[in-house]
N, C-alpha and C positions, 0 to 999 in steps of 0.2 A: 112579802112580810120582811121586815127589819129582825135580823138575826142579833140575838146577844154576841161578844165579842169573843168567847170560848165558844163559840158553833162553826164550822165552816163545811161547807158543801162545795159539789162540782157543779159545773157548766150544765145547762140542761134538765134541768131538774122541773117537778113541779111539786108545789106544795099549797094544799088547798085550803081553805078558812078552817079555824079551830085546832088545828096542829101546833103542839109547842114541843121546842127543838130545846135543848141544851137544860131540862128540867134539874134542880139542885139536888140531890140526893142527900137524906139524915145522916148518911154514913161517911164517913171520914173516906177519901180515899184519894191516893197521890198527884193521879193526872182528871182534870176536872174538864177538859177538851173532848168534844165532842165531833165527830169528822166523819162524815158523809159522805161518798164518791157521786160522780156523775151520772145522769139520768135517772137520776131517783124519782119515787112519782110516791109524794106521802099521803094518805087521805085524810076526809074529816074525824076529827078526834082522836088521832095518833099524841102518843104521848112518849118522844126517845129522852131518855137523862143523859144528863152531863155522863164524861168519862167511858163512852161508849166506840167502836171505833165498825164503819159497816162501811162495806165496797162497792164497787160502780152495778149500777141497775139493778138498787134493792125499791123492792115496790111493800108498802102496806096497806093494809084493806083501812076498814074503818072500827075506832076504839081498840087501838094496839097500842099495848104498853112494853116498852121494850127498859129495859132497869140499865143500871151502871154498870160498867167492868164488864160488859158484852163485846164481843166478835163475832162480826159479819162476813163472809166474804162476798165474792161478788156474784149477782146476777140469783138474789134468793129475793125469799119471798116471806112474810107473814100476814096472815090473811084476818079477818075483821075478829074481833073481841077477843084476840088472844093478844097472853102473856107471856114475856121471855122477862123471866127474872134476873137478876144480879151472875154477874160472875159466868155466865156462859159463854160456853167456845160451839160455835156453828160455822159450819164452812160454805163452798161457793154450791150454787146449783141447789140449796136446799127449800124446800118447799113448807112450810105451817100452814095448814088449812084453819076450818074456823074454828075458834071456841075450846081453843088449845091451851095448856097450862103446860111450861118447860119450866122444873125447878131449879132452883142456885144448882151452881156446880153440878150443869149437866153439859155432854161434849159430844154435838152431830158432826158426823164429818159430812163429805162431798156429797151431793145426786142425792140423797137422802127426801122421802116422803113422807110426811104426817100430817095422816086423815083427818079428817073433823072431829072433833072433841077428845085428843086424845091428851090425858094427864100422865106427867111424871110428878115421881116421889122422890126425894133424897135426904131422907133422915129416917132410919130405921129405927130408932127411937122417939120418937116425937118429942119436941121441946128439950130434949138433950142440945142439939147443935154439934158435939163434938167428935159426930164421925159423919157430917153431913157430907155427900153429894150422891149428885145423879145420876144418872144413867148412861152410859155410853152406847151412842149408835155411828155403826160404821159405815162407812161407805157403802152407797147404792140401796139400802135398807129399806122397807117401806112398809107402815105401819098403818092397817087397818083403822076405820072410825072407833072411836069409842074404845080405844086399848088404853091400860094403866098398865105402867111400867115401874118394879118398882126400883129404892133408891142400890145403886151400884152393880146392877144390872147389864151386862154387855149383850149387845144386839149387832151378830154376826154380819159379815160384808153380804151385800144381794139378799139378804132373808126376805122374808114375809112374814108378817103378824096378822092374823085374821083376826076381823072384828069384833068388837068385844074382850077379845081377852084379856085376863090379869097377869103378865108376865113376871114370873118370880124368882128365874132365876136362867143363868146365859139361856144367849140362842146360838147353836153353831153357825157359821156360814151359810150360805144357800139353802136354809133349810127352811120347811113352812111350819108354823106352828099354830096352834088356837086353841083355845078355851080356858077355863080357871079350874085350876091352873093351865096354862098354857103349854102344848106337849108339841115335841118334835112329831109331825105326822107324814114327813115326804119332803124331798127336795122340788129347788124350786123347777129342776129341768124335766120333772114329773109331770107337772100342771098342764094341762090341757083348757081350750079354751070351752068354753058352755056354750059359744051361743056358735062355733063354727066359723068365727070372724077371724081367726087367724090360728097358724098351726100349733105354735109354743108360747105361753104367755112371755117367758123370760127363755131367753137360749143365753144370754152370755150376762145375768142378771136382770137387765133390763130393758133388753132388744127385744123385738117379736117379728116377725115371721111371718107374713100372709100368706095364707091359702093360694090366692091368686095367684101364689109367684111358683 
């Protein structure tokens, strides 16, 4: 495909029929360049705006809309009908599953997992605007299907969110939490595996362990 002249990508890439790259956004904002790293692999219906800026071996599923004023870094991933709105900071190694809503001014850091349909919030007042942003999730994190998160929210380094829950207010570090409201109920070096397939689910957040060894 023929790129507008504000898009630039790296070497190795593929980009498949129906993907539009360097989309104009209603919103005024400074740098209107859009930059892509190497081995990117975009699919059908992806949709990245101008003024976005993502690192080498980002992959999109299909029907991703990823907004302006976004950070990527390298070797993540977002997976099909989800949205990464305006203004987010995500970092490398992170993962979006399907069917995922990331609000303005939310900020994932590294190694970071999110399960299938999970929504954030960042506006504790609806229609206000003027204490909006998201949620923060820290390094190594990983959030169950179907959790909402709400806005301003810190999500501890290594934690776990089980599924479903409505997190409403921090998670400490390595901690597990679940349900609505979502409660600290054990750390993650607690966890044991269900089915015997390995000894610790997480030993050093996200390491495991087999039986076998």
């Amino acid at each position: 495909m023929k790129l507008p002249e504000h898009v630039k990508i790296g070497q190795d890439h593929r980009i498949e029929t129906g993907v539009e790259l360097g989309y104009l956004p209603g919103r005024k904002i400074a740098d209107l360049s859009l930059t892509i790293g190497k081995n990117a692999v975009l699919r059908t219906g992806s949709v990245i705006y101008a003024g976005t800026k993502i690192g080498d071996h980002f992959e999109s599923g299909h029907n991703v809309v990823i907004r302006e004023d976004v950070s990527i870094g390298d070797g993540s991933a977002v997976w099909s009908n989800s949205v990464v709105d305006y203004s987010c900071r995500i970092g490398s190694k992170v993962k979006i599953h399907n069917n995922c809503y990331i609000a303005q001014f939310t900020n994932i850091e590294d190694d970071v997992f999110i399960g299938p349909g999970v929504i954030t919030a960042n506006d504790p007042h609806p229609v206000c605007t003027k204490c909006m942003k998201g949620p923060t999730i820290k390094r190594g994190a990983k959030i169950g299907a179907n959790v909402t998160i709400l806005p301003r929210v810190t999500i501890g380094e290594y934690a776990l969110v089980g599924a479903g829950s409505v997190v409403t207010k921090d998670v400490p570090p390595r901690s597990v939490v679940y349900g609505n409201p979502a409660r600290v109920i054990k750390s993650v070096e607690d966890l044991e595996c269900g089915l015997n397939i390995v000894d610790k689910p997480y030993i050093n957040g996200d390491d495991v362990r087999s039986r076998e060894h």
